[in-house]
C-alpha positions in Angstrom: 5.3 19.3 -12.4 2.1 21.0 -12.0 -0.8 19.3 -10.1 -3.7 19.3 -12.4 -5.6 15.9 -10.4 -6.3 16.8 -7.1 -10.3 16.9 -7.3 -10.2 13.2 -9.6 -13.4 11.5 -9.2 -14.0 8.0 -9.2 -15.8 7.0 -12.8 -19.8 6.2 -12.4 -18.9 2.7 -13.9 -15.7 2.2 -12.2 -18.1 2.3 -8.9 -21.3 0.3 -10.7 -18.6 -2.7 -11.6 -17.5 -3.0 -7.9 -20.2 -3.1 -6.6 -21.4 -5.6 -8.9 -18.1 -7.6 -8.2 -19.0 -7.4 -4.7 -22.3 -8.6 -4.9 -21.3 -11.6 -7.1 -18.7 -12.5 -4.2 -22.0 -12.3 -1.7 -24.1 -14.4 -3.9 -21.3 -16.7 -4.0 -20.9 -16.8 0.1 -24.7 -16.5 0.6 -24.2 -12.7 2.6 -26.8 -10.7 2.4 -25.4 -7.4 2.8 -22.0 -5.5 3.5 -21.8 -2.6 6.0 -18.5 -1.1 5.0 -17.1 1.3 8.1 -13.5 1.5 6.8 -12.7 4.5 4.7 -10.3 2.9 1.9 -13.2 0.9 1.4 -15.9 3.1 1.2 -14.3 5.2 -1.2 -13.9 2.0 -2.9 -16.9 1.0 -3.4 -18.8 4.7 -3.5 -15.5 7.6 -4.4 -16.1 9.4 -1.3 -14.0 9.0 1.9 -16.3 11.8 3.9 -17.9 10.8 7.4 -20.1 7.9 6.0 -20.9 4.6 6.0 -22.2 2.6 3.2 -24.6 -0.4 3.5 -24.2 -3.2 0.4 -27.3 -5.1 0.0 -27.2 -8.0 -2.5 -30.5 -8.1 -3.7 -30.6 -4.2 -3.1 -29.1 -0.9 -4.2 -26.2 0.7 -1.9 -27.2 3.2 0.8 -24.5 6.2 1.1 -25.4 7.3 5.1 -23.4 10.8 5.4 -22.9 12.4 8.8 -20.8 14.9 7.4 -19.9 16.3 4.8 -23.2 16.1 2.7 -22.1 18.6 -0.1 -18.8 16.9 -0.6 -20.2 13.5 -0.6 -22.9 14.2 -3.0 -20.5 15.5 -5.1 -18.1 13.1 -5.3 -20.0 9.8 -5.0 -22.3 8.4 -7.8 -24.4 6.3 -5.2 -27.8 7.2 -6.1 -29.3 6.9 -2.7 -27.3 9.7 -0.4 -29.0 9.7 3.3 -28.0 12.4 5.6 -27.8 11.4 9.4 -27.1 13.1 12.3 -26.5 9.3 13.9 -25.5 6.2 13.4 -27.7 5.2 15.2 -30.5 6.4 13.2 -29.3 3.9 10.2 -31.1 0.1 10.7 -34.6 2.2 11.0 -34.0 4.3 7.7 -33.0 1.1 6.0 -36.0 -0.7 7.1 -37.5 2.4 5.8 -36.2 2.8 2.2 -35.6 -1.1 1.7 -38.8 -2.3 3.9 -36.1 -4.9 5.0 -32.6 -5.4 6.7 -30.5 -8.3 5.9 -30.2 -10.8 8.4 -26.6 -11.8 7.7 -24.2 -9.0 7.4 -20.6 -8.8 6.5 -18.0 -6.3 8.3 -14.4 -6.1 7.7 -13.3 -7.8 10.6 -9.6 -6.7 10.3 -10.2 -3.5 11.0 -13.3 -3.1 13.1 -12.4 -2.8 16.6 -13.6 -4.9 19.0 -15.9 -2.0 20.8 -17.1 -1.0 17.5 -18.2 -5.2 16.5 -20.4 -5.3 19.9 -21.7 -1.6 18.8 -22.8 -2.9 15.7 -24.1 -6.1 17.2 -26.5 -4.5 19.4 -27.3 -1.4 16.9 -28.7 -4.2 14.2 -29.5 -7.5 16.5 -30.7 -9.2 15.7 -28.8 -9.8 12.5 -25.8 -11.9 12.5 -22.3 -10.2 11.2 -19.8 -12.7 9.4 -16.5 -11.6 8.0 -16.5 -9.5 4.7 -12.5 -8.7 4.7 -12.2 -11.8 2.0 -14.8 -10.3 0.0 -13.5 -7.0 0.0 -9.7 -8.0 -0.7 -10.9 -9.9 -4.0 -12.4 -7.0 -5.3 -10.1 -4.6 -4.4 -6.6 -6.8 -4.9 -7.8 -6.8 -9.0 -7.2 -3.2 -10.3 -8.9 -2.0 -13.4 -7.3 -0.1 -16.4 -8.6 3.4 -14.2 -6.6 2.4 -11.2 -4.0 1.4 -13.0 -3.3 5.3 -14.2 -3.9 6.5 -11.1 -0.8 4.5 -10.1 1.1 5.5 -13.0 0.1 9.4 -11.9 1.3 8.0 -8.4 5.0 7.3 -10.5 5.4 10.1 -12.2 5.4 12.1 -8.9 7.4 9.5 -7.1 10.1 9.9 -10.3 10.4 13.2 -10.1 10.9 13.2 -6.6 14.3 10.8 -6.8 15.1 13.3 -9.3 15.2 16.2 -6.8 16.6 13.7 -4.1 19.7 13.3 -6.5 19.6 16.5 -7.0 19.7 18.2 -3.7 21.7 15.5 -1.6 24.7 16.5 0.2 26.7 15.4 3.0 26.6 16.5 6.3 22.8 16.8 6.8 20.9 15.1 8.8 18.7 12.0 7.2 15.5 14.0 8.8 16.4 17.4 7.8 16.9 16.4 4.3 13.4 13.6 4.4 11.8 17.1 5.4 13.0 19.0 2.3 11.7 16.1 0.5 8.3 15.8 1.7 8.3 19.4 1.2 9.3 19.2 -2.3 6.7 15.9 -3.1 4.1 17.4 -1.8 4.0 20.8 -3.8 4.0 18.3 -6.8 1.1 16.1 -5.7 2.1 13.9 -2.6 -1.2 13.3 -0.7 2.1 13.9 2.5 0.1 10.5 4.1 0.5 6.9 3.7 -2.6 4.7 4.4 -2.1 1.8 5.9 -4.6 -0.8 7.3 -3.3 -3.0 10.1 -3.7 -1.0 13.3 0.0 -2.0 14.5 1.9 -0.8 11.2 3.3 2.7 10.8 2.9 4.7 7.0 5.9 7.2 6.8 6.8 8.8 3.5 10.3 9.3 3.5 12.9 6.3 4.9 16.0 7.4 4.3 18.7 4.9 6.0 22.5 6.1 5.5 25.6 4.4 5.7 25.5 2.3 9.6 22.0 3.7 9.6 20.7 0.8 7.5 22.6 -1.9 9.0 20.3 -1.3 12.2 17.5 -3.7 13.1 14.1 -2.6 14.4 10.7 -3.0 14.7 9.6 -2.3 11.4 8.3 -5.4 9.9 10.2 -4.8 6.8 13.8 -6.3 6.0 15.4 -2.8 7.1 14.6 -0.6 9.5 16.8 2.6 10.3 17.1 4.3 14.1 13.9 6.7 13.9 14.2 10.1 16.0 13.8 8.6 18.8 12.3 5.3 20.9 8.9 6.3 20.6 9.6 6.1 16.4 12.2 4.0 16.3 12.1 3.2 12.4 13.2 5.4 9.5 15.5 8.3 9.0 17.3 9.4 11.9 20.0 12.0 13.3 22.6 10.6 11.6 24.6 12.7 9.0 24.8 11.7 5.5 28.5 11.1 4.4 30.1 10.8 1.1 31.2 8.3 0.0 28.5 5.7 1.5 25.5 3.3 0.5 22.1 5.6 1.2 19.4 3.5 0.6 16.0 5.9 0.2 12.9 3.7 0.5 9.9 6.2 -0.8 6.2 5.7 -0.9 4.0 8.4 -2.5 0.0 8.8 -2.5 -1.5 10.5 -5.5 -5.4 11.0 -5.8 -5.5 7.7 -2.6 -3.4 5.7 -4.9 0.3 4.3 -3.6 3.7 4.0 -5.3 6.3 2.4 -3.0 9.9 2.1 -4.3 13.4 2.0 -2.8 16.5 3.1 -4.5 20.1 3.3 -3.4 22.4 6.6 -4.0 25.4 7.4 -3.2 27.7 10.6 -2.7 30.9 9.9 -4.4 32.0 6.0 -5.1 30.1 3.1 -3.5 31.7 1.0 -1.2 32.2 -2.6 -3.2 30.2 -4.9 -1.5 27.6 -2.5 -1.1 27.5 -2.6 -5.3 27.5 -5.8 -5.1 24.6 -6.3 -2.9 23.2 -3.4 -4.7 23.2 -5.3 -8.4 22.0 -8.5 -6.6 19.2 -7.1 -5.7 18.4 -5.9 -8.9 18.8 -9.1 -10.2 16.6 -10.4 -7.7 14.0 -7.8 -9.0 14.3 -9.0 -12.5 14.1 -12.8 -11.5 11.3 -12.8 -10.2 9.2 -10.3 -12.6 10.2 -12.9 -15.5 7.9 -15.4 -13.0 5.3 -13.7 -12.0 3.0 -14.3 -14.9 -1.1 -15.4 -14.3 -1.3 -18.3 -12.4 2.3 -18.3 -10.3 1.9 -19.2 -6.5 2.9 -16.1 -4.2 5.5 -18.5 -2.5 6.6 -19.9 -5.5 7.6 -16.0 -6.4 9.3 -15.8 -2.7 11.2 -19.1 -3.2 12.5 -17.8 -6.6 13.9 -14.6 -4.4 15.7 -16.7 -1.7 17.5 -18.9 -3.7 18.5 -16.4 -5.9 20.0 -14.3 -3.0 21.8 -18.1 -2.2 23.2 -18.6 -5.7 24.7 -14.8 -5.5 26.1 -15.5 -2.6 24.3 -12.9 0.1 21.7 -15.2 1.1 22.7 -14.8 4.7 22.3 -11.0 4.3 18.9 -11.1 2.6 15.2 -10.0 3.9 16.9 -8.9 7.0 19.0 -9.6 10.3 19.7 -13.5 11.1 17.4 -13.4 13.5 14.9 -10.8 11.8 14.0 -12.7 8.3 11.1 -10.8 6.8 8.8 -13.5 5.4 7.8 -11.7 2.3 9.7 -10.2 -0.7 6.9 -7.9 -1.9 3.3 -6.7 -0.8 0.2 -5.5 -2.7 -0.4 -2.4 -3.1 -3.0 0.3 -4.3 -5.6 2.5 -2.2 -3.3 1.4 1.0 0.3 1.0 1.1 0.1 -2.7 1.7 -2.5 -5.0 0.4 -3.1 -8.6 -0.3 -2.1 -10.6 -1.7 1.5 -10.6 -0.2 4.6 -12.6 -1.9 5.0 -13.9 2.0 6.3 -17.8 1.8 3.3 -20.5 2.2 1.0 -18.7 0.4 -0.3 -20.5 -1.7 -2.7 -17.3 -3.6 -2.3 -17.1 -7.4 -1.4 -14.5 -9.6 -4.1 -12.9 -11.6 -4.3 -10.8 -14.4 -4.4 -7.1 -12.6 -2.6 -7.2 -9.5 -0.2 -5.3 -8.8 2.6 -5.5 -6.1 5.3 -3.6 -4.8 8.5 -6.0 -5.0 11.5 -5.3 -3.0 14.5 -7.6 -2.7 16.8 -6.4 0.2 19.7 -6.7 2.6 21.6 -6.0 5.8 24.6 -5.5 6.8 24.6 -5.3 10.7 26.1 -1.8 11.8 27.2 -1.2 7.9 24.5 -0.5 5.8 21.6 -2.0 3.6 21.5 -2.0 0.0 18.4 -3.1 -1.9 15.5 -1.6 -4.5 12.2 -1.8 -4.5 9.5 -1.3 -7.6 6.0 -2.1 -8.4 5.3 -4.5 -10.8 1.7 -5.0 -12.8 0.6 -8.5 -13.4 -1.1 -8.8 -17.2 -2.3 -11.0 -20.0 0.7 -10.5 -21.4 3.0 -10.7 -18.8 4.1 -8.7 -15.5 5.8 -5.2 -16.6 7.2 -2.4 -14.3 4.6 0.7 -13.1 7.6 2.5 -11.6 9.1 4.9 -14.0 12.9 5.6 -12.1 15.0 3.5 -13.4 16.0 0.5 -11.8 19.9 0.9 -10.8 22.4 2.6 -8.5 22.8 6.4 -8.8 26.2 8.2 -8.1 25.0 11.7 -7.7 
């Protein structure tokens, strides 16, 4: 598969709609300007993720500030107003110069600006008063337009091919790390970005989560239903030094970034026959997966979706194995996802967030078996007009290879 997209820019009027989405949500909240710092969402809202920041005035046009690189950025972006700095601290006065004023009431991401970074900004625009954009943000980013939604598709075709050379090129004996690095080495000569983005400071993006056999029926830290043993304590999540064996439930979790954009899916495979009640668990989860797609039409509560899981896992008869350990119950059965790994909204239970036409989630019913294995799948499902359908392209079932 050759790589034709890796210098894909971001459409004039993808940009011009989100930022007029994102001024309608500061009309709405009565903020008078955004001062994005977080590069998903500059390159959101402007298609350049160079060393920038952009200012969002609502009454205003958007100021790209570019320390470096200037060429790239004014190449990428199609922000009309491009201002080189060679500070930061340089930007409230060329505002105040190119806008005559500065907004008084200013929104940051507070979910990802560090504390040292919030009193920065405090002092570097006092005396204007920052509020909390990250709700703003996550409603226009959480809706994906008809352009993002390719860009996810490219995102699965690269993802498909890359189970296809998993199932080709598995083999006992080798090492669940030696064989994630053959991977990652085939994914990215076909378009793998080789880097997961993810926005909470805590989580870890890894590419490749292989978990084989006893493997998978380890609990961890990651805040996910499986875990795996890592390389060592410092990682302690995801493939390991284990050997691959025939005849055992591998359960090969992969996420893939295409052009910034995310696939996440999770398939099991096996060398040989599968063990019985790792089929079983297998097939329920793929029942689980088409469950809850038939509910998650416009207007379906996110917990609503997750309730719809667990008593499904109940009726099947696994429900003590599912979303994890007894004592290590994820509280979600599938995150957003897009220009990070994990978005809002999240199927998490209690939410009470609605489905809406252009989401798009990343659903992944699971189980453990402690010290056995974990069986599961995970694909990413688009919510329509019509209806929710699959964005994944590998199929959804158990491959004997």
């Amino acid at each position: 598969m050759e790589n034709k997209n890796h210098l894909t820019l971001v459409p004039a009027g993808e940009i011009a709609n989100r930022i007029r989405t994102l001024k309608t949500h500061m009309e709405n909240t009565g903020m008078g300007a955004v001062f994005l710092t977080h590069k998903p969402d500059i390159y959101y809202f402007c298609g350049t993720a160079q060393d920038a920041w952009l200012y969002v005035p609502v009454d205003n046009d958007p100021l790209l500030f570019v320390k470096q690189y200037l060429p790239r950025a004014c190449c990428e972006t199609c922000i009309a107003r491009v201002v080189p700095i060679a500070s930061i601290t340089l930007i409230p006065d060329l505002i105040k110069e190119i806008h005559t004023t500065i907004a008084g009431s200013m929104g940051l991401a507070f979910d990802v600006v560090p504390v040292r970074d919030f009193q920065f900004f405090q002092s570097l625009f006092s005396p204007a008063v920052f509020t909390d954009a990250t709700a703003l943000i996550t409603a226009c980013r959480m809706i994906k337009s008809d352009w993002e939604i390719s860009r996810i598709k490219d995102a699965a075709r690269v993802s498909k091919d890359t189970f296809a050379f998993i199932c080709e090129n598995l083999v006992p004996e080798e090492s669940e790390i030696a064989f994630c690095g053959r991977i990652e080495a085939f994914a990215r000569s076909i378009g793998h970005s080789g880097k997961l983005l993810v926005r909470h400071y805590r989580a870890e993006g890894f590419a490749h989560h292989l978990l084989s056999g006893s493997s998978g029926g380890l609990g961890g830290a990651l805040d996910s239903p499986v875990s795996g043993a890592g390389t060592c304590s410092a990682y302690p999540f995801g493939a390991g030094h284990k050997l691959i064996q025939a005849n055992e439930p591998v359960l090969m979790d992969l996420g893939t970034m295409v052009n910034g954009y995310h696939m996440d899916e999770t398939r099991m495979l096996v060398m040989g026959k599968m063990p019985p009640l790792a089929e079983q668990a297998g097939l329920a989860a793929i029942e689980i997966l088409y469950h809850v797609k038939d509910l998650m039409v416009p207007g379906t509560l996110v917990d609503q979706v997750f309730t719809a899981a667990m008593d499904r896992a109940q009726k099947l008869g696994l429900g003590s194995f599912f979303l994890g350990l007894p004592d290590l119950k994820s509280r979600f059965i599938g995150h957003g996802i897009g220009l990070e790994l994990v978005e809002d909204p999240v199927l998490a239970r209690g939410r009470n967030t609605k489905l809406l036409p252009g989401m798009v989630f990343a659903v992944e019913p699971k189980f453990i078996f402690k010290d056995r294995f974990a069986a599961g799948i995970e694909s990413v499902i688009h919510i329509t007009d019509k209806g929710p359908r699959f964005l994944s392209l590998t199929e959804n079932r158990i491959f004997a290879v």
